[in-house]
C-alpha positions as CSV (number, residue, x, y, z in Angstrom):
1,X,0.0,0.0,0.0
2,X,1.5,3.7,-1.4
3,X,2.1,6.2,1.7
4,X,1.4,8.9,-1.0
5,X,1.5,12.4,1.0
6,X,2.3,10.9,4.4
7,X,5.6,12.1,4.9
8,X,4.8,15.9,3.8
9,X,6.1,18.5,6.3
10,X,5.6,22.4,6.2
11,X,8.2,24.0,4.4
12,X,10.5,25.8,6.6
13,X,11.5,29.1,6.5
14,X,14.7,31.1,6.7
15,X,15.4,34.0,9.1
16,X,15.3,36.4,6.5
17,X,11.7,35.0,5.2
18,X,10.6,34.4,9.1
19,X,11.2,38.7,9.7
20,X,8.9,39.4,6.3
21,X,5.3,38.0,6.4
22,X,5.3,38.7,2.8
23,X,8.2,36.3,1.8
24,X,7.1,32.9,0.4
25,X,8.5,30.4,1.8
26,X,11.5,28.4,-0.3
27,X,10.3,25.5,-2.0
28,X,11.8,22.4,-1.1
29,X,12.4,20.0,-3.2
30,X,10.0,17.4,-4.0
31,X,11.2,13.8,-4.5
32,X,9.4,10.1,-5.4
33,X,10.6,7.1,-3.7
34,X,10.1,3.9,-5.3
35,X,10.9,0.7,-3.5
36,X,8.9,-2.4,-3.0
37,X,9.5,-2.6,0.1
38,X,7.7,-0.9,2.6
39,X,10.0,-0.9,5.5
40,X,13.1,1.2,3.1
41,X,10.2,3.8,1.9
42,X,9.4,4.6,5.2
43,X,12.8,5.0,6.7
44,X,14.5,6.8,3.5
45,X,10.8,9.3,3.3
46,X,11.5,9.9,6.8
47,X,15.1,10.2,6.6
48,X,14.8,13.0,3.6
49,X,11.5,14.7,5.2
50,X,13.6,15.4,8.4
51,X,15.9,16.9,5.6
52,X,13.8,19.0,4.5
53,X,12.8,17.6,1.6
54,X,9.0,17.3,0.2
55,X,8.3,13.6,-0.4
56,X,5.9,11.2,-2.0
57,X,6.3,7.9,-2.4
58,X,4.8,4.0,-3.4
59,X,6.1,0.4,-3.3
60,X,4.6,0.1,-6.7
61,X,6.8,0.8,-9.9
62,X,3.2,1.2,-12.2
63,X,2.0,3.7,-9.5
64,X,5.1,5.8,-9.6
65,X,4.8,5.2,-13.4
66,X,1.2,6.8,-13.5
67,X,2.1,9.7,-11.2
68,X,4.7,10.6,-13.3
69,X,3.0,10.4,-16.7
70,X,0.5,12.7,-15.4
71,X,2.4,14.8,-13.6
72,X,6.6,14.8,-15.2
73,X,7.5,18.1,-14.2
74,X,6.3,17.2,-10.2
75,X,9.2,16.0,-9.0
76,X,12.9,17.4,-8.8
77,X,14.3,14.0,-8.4
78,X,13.0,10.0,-8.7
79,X,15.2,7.5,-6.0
80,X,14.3,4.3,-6.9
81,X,15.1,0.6,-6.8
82,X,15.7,-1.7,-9.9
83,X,14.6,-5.3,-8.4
84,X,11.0,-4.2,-8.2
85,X,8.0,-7.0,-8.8
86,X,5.9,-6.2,-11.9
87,X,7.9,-3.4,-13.5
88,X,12.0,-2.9,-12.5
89,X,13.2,0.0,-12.1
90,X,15.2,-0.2,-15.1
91,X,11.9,0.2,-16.9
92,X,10.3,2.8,-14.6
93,X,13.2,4.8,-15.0
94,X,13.2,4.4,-19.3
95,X,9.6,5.0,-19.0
96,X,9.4,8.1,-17.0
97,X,12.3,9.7,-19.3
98,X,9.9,8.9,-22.4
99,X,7.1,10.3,-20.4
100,X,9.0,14.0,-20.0
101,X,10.3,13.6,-17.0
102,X,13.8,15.6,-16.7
103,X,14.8,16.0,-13.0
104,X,17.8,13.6,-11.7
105,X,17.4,10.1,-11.3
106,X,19.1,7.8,-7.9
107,X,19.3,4.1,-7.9
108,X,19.4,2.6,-4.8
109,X,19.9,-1.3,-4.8
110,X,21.3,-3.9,-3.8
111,X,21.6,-6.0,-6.8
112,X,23.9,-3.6,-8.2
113,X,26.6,-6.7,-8.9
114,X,23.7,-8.0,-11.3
115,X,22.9,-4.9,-13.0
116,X,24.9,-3.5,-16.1
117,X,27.1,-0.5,-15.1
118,X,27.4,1.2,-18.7
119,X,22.6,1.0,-18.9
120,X,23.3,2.7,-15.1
121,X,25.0,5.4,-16.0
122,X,22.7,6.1,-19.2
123,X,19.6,6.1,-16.9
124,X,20.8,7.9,-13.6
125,X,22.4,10.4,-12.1
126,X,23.6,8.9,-9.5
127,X,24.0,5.3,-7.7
128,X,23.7,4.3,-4.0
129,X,23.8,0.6,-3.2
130,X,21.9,-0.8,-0.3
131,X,22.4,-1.2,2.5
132,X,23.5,2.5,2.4
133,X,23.3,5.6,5.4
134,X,20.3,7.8,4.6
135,X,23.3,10.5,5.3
136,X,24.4,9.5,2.4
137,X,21.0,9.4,0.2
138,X,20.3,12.7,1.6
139,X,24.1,14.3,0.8
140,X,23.8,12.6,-3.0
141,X,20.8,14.3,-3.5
142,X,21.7,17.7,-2.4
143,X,24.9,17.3,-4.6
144,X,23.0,16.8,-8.1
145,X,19.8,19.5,-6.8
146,X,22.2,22.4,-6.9
């Protein structure tokens, strides 16, 4: 089951924005999680929320699929497994590129020994293997949002 939305925070402020009442707040940005399962999505949407990032995320590749057809300029970055039941990751990721998505892509996996490295680096940005420190997650993503 998706925990679409459940991770949102308010978007914080900074001290200049906090003295005017005018000021919008800075966006954060938003990222999708993709993993099947539901233990990682929790802890990594967690992990980035208390980072300040916006998050959705699903434990379904054909959800996160849908979302991002109808909606490719939603999300700033997609971190996403590859060994996923139903559709892999490799295909989500192909798929949302076709589908006009053009924010940075993160792999996290951990069948990264089984995956080819040159399709990797054609489809993301960046790679994490699992088990990996959120720290790190958080960090990579920072990196390639500048």
């Amino acid at each position: 089951m998706p925990i679409r939305g459940h991770f949102r925070q308010p978007t914080r402020t900074t001290p200049a924005e906090a003295s005017d009442p005018k000021a919008k707040p800075a966006k954060q940005p938003h990222i999708l999680v993709v993993d099947d399962v539901q233990a990682i999505v929790e802890v990594v949407c967690e992990f980035l929320v208390s980072d300040g990032f916006t998050v959705e995320s699903t434990t379904k590749a054909t959800e996160a699929l849908a979302w991002l057809t109808e909606r490719p300029d939603a999300f700033a970055a997609i971190v996403s497994d590859l060994d996923m039941p139903y559709m892999s990751g490799t295909v989500l990721l192909v798929k949302a590129r076709q589908s006009g998505f053009k924010g940075n892509i993160v792999i996290h996996s951990d069948s990264l020994s089984d995956a080819d490295g040159g399709e990797l680096q054609l489809l993301a940005d960046a790679v994490v293997e699992k088990p990996f420190a959120t720290r790190t997650l958080a960090a990579t993503l920072r990196r390639l949002l500048k």
